[in-house]
C-alpha positions as YAML, in Angstrom:
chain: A
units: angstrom
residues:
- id: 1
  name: UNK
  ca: [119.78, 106.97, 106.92]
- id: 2
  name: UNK
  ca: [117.28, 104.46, 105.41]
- id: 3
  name: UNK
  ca: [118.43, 102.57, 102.12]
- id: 4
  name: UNK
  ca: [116.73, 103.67, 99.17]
- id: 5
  name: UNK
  ca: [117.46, 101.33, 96.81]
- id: 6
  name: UNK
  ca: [115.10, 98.94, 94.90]
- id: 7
  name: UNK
  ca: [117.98, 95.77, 94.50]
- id: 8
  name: UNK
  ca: [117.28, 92.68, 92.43]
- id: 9
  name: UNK
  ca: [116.31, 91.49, 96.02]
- id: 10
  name: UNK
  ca: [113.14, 93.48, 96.54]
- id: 11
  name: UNK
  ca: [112.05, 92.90, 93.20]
- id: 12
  name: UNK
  ca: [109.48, 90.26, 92.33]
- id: 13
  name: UNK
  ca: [110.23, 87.55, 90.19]
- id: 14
  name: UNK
  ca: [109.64, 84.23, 91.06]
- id: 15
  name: UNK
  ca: [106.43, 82.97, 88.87]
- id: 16
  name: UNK
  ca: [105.41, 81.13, 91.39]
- id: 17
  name: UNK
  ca: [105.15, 83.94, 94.06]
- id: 18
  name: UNK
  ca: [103.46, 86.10, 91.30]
- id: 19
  name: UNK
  ca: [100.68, 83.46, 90.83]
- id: 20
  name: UNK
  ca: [100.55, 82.80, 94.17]
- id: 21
  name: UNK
  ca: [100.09, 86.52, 94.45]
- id: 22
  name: UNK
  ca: [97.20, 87.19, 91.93]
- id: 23
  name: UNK
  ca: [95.35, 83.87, 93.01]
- id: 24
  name: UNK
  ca: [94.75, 84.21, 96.76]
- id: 25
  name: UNK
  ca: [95.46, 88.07, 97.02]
- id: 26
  name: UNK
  ca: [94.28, 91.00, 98.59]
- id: 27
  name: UNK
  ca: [93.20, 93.75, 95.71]
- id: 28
  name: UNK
  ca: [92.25, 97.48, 96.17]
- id: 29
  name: UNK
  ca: [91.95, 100.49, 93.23]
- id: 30
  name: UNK
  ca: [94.10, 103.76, 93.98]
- id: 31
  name: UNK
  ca: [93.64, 105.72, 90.71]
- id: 32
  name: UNK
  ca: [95.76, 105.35, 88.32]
- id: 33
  name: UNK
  ca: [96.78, 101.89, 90.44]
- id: 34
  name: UNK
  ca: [95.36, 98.17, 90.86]
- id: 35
  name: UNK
  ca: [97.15, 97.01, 93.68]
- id: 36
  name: UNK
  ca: [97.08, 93.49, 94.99]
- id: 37
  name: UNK
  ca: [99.64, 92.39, 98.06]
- id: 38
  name: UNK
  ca: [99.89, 89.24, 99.99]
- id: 39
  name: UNK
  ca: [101.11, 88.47, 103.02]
- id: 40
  name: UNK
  ca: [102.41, 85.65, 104.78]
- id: 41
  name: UNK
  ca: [104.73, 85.27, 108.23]
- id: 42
  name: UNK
  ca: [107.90, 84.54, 108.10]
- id: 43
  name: UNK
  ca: [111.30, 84.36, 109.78]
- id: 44
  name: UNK
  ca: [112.97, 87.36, 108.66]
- id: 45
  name: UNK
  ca: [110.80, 90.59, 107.22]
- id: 46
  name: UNK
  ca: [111.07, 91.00, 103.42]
- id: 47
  name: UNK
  ca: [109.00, 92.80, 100.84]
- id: 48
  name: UNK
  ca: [108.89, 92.04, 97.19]
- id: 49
  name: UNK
  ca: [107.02, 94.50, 94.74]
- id: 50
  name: UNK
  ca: [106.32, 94.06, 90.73]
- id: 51
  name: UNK
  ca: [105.09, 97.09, 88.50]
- id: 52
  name: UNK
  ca: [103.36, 96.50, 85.12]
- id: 53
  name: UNK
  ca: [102.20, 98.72, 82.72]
- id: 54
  name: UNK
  ca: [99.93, 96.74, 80.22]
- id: 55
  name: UNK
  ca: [100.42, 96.98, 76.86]
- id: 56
  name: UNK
  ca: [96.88, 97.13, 76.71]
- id: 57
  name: UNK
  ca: [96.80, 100.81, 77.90]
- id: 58
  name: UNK
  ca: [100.02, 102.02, 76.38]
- id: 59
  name: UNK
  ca: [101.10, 100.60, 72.98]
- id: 60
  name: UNK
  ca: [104.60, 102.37, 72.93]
- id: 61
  name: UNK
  ca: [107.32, 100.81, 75.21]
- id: 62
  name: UNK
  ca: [108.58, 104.48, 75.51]
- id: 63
  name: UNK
  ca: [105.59, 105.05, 77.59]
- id: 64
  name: UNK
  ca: [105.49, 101.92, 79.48]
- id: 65
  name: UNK
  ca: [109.15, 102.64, 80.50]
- id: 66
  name: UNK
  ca: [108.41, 105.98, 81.58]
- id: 67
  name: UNK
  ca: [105.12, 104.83, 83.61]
- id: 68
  name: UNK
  ca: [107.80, 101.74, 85.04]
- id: 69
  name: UNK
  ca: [110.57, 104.48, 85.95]
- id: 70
  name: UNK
  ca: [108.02, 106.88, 87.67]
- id: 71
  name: UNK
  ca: [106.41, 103.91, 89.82]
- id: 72
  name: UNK
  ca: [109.35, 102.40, 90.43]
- id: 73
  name: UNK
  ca: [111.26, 105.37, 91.60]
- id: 74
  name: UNK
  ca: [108.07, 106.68, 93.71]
- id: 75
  name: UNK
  ca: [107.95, 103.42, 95.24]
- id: 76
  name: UNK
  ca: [111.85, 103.26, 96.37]
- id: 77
  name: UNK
  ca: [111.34, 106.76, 97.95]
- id: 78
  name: UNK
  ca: [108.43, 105.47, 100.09]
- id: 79
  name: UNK
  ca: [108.86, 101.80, 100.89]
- id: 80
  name: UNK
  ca: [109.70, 102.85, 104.27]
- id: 81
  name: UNK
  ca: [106.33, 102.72, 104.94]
- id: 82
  name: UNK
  ca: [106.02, 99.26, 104.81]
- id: 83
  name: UNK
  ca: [109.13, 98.36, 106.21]
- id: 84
  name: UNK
  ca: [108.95, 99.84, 109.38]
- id: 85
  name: UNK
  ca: [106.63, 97.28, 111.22]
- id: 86
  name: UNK
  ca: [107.53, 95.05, 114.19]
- id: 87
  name: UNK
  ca: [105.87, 92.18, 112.60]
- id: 88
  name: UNK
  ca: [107.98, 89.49, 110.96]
- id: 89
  name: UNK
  ca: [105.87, 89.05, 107.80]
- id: 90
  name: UNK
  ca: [106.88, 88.67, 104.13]
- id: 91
  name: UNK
  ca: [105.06, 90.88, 101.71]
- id: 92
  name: UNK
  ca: [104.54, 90.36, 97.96]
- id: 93
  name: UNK
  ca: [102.86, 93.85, 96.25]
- id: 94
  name: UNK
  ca: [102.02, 94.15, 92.67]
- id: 95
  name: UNK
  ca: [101.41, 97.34, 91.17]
- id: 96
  name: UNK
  ca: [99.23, 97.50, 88.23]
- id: 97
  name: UNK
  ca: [99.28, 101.11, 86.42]
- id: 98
  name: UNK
  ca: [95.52, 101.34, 84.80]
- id: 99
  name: UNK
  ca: [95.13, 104.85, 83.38]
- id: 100
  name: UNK
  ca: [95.14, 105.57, 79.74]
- id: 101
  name: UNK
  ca: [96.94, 108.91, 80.06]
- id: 102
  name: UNK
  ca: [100.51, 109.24, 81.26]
- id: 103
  name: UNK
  ca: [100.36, 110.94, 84.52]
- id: 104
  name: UNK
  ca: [102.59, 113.27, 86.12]
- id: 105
  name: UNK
  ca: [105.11, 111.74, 88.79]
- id: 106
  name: UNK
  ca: [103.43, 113.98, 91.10]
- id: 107
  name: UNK
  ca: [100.02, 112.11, 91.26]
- id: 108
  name: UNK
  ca: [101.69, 108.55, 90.69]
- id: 109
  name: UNK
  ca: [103.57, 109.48, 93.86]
- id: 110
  name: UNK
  ca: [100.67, 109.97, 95.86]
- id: 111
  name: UNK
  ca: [98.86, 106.78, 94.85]
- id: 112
  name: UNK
  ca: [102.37, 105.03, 95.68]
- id: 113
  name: UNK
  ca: [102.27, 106.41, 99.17]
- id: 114
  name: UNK
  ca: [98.32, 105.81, 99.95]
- id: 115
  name: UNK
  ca: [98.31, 102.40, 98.80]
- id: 116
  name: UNK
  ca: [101.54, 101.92, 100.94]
- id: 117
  name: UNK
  ca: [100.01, 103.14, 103.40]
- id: 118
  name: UNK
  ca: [96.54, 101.24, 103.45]
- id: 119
  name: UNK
  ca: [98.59, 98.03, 103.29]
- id: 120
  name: UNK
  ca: [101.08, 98.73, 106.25]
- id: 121
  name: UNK
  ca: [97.55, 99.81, 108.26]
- id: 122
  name: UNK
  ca: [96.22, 96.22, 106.83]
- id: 123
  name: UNK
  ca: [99.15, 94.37, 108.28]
...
């Protein structure tokens, strides 16, 4: 059975590694998404993710935490996808929610899965 957590681990946090991220990434648009990843070899196969919800779009941090949740939950039931290369490679994905209106977890769930899947076809 696959693990299905999202540990402190998997998360991304380093600020270096997030501007190294939005400086020399890849970027793509899955609605409600802006996704960017980067990916670099390594020894050992490891992928980091980040989800923001501006404060831009969504003025109450009820919403943004709900957004968070949603993305974050959709992402730990699909990261599979990306995990299950051959390739050694180490994988930093930011997910940037970009929709005025709070979506239902149905529709972020999709967008989780096809950008997971365009960037697992990418690598």
């Amino acid at each position: 059975m696959p693990d299905r957590s999202l540990p402190r681990s998997e998360r991304l946090r380093s600020l270096g590694a997030v501007r190294r991220l939005f400086e020399s990434g890849e970027s793509g648009f899955v609605f409600p998404f802006r996704y960017v990843w980067y990916a670099e070899p390594d020894a050992e196969r490891s992928v980091e993710v980040l989800v923001s919800v501006p404060k831009k779009f969504h003025k109450r941090a009820n919403r943004r935490n709900l957004l968070r949740r949603r993305t974050k939950e959709a992402y730990r039931l699909a990261k599979e996808r990306l995990t299950a290369g051959e390739a050694a490679v180490n994988v930093d994905l930011a997910l940037v929610y970009s929709s005025k209106e709070v979506l239902p977890y149905k529709t972020i769930d999709h967008a989780v899965r096809r950008i997971l899947e365009t960037v697992a076809g990418r690598l």
